[in-house]
C-alpha positions as CSV (number, residue, x, y, z in Angstrom):
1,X,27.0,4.2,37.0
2,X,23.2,4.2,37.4
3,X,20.7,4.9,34.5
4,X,19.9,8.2,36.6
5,X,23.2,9.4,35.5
6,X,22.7,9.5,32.6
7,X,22.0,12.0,29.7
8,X,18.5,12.0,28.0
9,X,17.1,14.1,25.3
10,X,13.7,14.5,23.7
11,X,11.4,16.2,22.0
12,X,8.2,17.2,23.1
13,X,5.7,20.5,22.5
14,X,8.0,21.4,19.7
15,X,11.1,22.0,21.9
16,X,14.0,19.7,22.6
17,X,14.5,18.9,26.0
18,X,18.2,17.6,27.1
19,X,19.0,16.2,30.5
20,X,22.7,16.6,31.4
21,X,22.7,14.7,35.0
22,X,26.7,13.6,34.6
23,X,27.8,16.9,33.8
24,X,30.2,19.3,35.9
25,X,26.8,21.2,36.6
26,X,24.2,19.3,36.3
27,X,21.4,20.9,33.8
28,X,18.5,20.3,32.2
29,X,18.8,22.9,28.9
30,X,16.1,23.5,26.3
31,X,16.4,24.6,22.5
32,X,13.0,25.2,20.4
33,X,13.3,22.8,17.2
34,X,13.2,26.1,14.9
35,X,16.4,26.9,16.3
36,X,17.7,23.5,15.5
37,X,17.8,24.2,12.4
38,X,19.9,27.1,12.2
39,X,22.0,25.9,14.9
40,X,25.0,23.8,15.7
41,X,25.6,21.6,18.7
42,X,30.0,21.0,19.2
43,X,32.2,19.5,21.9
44,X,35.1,21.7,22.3
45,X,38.0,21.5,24.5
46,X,39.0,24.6,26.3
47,X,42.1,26.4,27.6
48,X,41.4,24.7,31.1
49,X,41.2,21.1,29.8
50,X,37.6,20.6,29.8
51,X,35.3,19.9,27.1
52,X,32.5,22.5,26.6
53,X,29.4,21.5,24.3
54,X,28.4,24.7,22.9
55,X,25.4,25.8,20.4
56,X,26.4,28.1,18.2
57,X,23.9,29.8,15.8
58,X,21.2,32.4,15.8
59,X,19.1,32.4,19.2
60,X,15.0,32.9,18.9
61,X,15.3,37.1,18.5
62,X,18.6,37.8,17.8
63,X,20.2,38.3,14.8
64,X,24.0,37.7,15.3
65,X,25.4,34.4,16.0
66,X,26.1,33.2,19.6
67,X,27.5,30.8,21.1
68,X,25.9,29.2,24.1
69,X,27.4,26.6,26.6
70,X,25.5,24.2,26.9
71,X,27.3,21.6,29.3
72,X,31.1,21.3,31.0
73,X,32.6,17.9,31.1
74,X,36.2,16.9,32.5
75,X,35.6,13.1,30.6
76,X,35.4,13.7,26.6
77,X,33.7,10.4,26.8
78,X,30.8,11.8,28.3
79,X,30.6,14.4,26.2
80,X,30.3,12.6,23.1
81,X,28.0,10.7,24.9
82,X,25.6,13.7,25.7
83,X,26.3,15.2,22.5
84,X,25.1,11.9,20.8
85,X,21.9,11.5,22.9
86,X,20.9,14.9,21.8
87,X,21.7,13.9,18.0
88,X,19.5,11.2,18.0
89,X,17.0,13.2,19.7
90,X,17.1,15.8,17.1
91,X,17.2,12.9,14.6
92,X,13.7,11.3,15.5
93,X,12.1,14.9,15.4
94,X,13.5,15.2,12.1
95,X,9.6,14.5,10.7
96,X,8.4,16.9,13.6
97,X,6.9,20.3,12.6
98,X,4.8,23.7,14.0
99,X,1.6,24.0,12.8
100,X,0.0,26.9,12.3
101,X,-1.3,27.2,15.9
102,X,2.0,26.8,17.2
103,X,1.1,22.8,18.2
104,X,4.0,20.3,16.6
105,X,2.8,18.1,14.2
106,X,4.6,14.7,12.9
107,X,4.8,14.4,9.0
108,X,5.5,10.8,8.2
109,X,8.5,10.2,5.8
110,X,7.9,7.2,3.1
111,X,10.0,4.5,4.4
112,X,13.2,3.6,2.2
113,X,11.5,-0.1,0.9
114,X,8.1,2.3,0.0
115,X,10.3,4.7,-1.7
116,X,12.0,1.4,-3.8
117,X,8.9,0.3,-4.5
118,X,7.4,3.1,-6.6
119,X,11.0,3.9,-8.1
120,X,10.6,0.1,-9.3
121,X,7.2,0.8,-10.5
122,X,7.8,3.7,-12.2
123,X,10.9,2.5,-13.9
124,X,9.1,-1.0,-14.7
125,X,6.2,1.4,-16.7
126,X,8.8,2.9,-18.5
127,X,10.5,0.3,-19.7
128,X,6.6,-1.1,-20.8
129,X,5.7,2.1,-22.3
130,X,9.4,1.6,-24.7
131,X,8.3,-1.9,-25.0
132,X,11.5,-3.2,-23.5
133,X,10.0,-5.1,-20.3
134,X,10.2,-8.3,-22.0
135,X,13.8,-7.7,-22.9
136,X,14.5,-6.8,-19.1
137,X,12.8,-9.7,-17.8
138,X,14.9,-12.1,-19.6
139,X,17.8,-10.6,-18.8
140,X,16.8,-10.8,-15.3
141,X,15.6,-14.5,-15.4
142,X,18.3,-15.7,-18.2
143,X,20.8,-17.3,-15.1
144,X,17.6,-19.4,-13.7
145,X,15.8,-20.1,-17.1
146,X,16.6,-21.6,-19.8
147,X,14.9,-19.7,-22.4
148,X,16.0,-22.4,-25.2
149,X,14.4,-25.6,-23.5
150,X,11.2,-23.1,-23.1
151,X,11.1,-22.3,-26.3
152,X,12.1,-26.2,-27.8
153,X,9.1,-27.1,-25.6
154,X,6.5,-25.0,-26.8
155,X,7.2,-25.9,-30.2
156,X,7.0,-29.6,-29.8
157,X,3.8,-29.5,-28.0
158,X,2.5,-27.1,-31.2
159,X,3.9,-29.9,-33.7
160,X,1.5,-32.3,-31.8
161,X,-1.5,-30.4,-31.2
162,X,-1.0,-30.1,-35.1
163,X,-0.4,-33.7,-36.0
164,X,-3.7,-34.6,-34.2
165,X,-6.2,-32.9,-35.5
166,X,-7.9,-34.7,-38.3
167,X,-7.2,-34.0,-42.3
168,X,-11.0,-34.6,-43.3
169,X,-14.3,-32.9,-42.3
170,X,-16.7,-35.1,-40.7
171,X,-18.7,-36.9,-43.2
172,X,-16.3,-36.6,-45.7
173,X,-14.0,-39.9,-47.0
174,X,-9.9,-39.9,-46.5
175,X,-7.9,-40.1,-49.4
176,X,-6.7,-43.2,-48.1
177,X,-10.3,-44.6,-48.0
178,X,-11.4,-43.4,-51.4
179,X,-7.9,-45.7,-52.8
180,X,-8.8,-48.4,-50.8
181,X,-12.5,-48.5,-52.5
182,X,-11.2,-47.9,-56.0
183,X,-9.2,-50.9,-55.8
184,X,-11.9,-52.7,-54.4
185,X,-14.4,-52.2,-57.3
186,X,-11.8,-52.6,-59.6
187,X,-11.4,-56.3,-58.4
188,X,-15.1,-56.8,-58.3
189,X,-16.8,-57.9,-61.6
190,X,-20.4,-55.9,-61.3
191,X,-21.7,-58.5,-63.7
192,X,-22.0,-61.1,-61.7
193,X,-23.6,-59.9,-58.7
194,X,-27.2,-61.0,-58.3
195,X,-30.2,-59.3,-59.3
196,X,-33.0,-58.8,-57.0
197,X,-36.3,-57.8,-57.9
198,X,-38.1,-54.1,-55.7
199,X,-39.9,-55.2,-52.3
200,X,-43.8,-55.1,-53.6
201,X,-46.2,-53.2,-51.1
202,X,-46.1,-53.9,-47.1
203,X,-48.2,-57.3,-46.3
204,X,-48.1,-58.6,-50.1
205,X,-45.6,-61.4,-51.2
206,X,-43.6,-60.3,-53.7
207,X,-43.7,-63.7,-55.9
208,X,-46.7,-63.3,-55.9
209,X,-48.3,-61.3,-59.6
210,X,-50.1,-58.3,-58.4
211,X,-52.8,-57.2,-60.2
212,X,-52.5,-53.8,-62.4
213,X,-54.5,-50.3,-61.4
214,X,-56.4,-50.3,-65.0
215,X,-57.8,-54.1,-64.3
216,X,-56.0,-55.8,-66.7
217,X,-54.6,-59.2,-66.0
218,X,-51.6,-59.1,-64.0
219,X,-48.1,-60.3,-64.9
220,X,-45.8,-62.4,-63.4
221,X,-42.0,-60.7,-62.9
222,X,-40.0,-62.5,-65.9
223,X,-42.7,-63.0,-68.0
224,X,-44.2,-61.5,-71.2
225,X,-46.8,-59.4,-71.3
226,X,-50.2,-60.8,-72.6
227,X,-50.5,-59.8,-76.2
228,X,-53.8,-58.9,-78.1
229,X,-54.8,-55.4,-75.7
230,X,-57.0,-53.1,-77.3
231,X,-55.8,-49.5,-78.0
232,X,-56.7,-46.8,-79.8
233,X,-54.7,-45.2,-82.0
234,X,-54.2,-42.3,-80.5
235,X,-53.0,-43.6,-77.5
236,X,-50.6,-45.8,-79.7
237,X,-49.2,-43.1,-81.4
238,X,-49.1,-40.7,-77.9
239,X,-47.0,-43.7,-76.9
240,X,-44.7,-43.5,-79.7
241,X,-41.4,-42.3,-79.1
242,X,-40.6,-38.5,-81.2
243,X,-44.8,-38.5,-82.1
244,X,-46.3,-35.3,-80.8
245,X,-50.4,-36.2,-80.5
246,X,-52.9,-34.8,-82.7
């Protein structure tokens, strides 16, 4: 059988249009889509052995409900397979409306993963508002984590980060140093280390004797001071240890 044979349905300027070339009669039969939805579309099978598909519902006008036959077939298989064309038909024009000026308008329908989607959301933002999303995710991941080894992890690498940073501020000596000198001084005798005398002025020798800011006589490191000075005596007793001067 040719495609010409065929039934075909659509829907177009609001109406749906249904093309019934296998029929008994052939027809082409119309229904507006506001009638669609206060109707119903059967196959029945009559007294004379064939199978009528009939609307039956309210017509545009009337008030009662009618039955209208729509197509005769002798083959039920054909008849399911008109009455399915014109299901599916109705089916797509299921977001199809009338405007106000009588034109049809599409309303697009939120497809089913859209509509998962925000459900997800929304659920997810509940469960954050009652603070129980990190319960759910770990019940969700707990067969391909291991939320133990995680965890064991984490705290190692804490442990180290702690071990390494250092116990004394720069510029300041370890314990362990501070020992280490003590015992060092302790087996040092201090008394015999050698003397050395201050550095004397840049450019001078400092063996040499330097010669004194007042103009006295100079003295040689190690030895005596020269005896026989003139001094007065207030300056002796200013000198004097516990004397206040006069």
């Amino acid at each position: 059988m040719s495609s010409t044979t065929h039934p075909t349905a659509k829907v177009a300027d609001g109406r749906l249009i249904l093309s019934l070339p296998d029929a008994e009669t052939p027809a082409l039969w119309m229904m507006d889509l506001d009638e669609a939805r206060m109707a119903v579309l059967r196959l029945e099978h009559d007294a004379k052995g064939f199978f009528v598909i009939k609307k039956h519902g309210t017509s545009a006008g009337a008030k009662t409900q009618t039955a209208e036959t729509v197509a005769v077939y002798r083959d039920r298989d054909r008849g399911l397979r008109a009455l399915a064309t014109a299901t599916k038909a109705l089916e797509k024009a299921r977001g199809t409306t009338i405007g106000a000026d009588g034109r049809p308008m599409v309303v697009n329908a939120v497809p089913r993963i859209g509509k998962w989607f925000v459900y997800f959301v929304l659920f997810w933002f509940l469960l954050y508002m009652l603070s129980l999303d990190k319960i759910a995710l770990r019940m969700i991941l707990s067969p391909f984590v291991d939320f133990r080894a995680v965890a064991a992890q984490n705290q190692a690498a804490q442990q180290g980060a702690a071990g390494n940073m250092p116990t004394t501020l720069p510029g300041e000596i370890s314990p362990e140093d501070m020992a280490k000198l003590q015992a060092l001084m302790n087996q040092t005798d201090l008394s015999k280390l050698p003397l050395t005398s201050p550095a004397g002025p840049a450019g001078s020798d400092s063996g040499q004797p330097q010669a004194n800011p007042d103009g006295t006589a100079p003295v040689t490191p190690g030895e005596p001071a020269p005896a026989g000075v003139p001094m007065s005596a207030d300056d002796f007793l200013s000198s004097q240890p516990g004397t206040l001067p006069k």
